[in-house]
Structures are given as C-alpha cells and as structure tokens.
C-alpha positions as CSV (number, residue, x, y, z in Angstrom):
1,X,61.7,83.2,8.8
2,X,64.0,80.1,9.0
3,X,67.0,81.7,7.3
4,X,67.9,79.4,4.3
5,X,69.8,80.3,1.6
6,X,69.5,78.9,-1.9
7,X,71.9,76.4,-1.8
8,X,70.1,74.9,1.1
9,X,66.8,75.0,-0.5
10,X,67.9,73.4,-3.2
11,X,69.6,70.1,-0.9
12,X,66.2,70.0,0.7
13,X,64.4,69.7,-2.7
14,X,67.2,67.4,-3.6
15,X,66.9,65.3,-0.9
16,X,62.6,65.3,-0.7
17,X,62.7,64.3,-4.4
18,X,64.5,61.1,-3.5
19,X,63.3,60.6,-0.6
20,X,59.4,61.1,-1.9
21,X,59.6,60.8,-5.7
22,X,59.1,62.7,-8.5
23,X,55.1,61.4,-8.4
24,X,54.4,62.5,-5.2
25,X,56.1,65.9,-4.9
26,X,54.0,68.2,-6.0
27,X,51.1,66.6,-3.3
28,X,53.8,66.9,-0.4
29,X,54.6,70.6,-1.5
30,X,51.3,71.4,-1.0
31,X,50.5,69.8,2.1
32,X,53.3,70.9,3.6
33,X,52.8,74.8,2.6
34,X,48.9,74.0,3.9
35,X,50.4,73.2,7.0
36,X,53.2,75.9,7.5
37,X,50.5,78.7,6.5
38,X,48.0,77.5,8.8
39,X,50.8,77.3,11.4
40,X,51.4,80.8,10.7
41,X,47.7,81.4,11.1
42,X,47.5,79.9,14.4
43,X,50.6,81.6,16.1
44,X,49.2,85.2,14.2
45,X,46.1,84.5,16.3
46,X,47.6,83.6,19.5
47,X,49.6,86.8,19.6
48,X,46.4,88.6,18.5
49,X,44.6,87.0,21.3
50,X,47.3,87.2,23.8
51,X,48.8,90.8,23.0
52,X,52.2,90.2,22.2
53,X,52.4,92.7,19.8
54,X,51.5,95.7,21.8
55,X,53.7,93.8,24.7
56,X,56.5,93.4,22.5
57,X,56.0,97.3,21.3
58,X,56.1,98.7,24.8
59,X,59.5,96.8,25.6
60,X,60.8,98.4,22.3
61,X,59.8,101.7,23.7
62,X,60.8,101.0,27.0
63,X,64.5,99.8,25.5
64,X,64.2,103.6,23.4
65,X,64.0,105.2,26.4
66,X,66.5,103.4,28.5
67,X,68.7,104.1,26.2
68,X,68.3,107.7,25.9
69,X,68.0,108.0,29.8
70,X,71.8,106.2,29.9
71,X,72.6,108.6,26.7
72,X,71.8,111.5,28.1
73,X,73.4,110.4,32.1
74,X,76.7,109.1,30.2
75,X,79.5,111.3,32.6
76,X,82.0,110.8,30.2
77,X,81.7,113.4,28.0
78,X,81.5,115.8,30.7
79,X,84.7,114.5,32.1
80,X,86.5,113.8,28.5
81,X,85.4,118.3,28.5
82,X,87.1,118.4,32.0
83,X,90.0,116.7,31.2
84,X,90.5,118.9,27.6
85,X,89.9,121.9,29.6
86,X,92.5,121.1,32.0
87,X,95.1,120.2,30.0
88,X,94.7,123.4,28.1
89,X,94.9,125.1,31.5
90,X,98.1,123.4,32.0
91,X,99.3,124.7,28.8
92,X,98.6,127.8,29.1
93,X,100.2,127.8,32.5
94,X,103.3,126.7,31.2
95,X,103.1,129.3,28.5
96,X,103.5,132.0,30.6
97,X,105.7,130.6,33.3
98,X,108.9,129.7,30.1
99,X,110.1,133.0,30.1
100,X,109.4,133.7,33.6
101,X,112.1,133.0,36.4
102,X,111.5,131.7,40.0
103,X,113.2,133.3,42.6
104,X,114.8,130.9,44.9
105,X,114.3,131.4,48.5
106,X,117.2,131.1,50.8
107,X,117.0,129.6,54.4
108,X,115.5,131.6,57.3
C-alpha cells in the first residue's frame, strides 16, 4: 500500500522509538494500526457504497477493448505485407529482366 521497504521501516521504528520511548511503543503501535485498519474500513465501505469497484472494472474492460479495437485497426502490418510483397515483386522483376536486353529505339 505505501511502498516501504525494510530499510525504511526500520528508520521509522528508529525514529518513533526516540521520539516516543521504549514505554510507550507498544501503546502507539497499536493505536496507530487501530486507526489505519479502521481507515481501511471506512474507504472499503465508501467504494462499496459508492461503486467504485464495478466503475473501476468497466473502465478496465473498456481499456481491454480499446485496445483490441486499435489492435485489430493497426494498418501497419497490412502495409509492412505491401511493402514485402513489393519488393519481392521488384526482385523478381529484375530477375528476369538481367539476362534480357532492351532494344534501343532510334529517332522517328
């Protein structure tokens, strides 16, 4: 939830241990988890209440399919296939045009 690593954890315990004491520690730890669990309570409730889940759901789905739409639209395979199919046109032009000579027109 808030991303801290071990090191940090342990300069916050570090620092609440001065800052608090070693007597009164163990009472702030478990205030302060009272008060981040009922926090958690409250905001679990509001987006029960409010429908943020089945909100946020539907973008995700909406997202899936946007993408999938641009996926599946995406010209530039079909081009990249063009431009392959081309070239090996070319190629194959040349091929058969090496051993061939041109005549060369005179003037009229």
């Amino acid at each position: 939830m808030f991303n801290i690593g071990f090191s940090e954890l342990i300069m916050i315990l570090l620092v609440a241990f001065v800052i608090v004491g070693p007597k009164d520690l163990p009472k702030v730890a478990r205030s302060l988890g009272r008060t981040v669990r009922s926090i958690r309570k409250m905001f679990d409730e509001f987006k029960d209440e409010a429908g943020l889940d089945d909100t946020i759901n539907e973008f995700k789905d909406i997202q899936r399919d946007i993408n999938t739409t641009i996926h599946e639209v995406d010209p530039r395979k079909d081009i990249q296939d063009v431009k392959t199919d081309t070239q090996k046109a070319l190629r194959e032009a040349e091929q058969s045009t090496i051993g061939k000579k041109t005549p060369i027109r005179g003037k009229d």
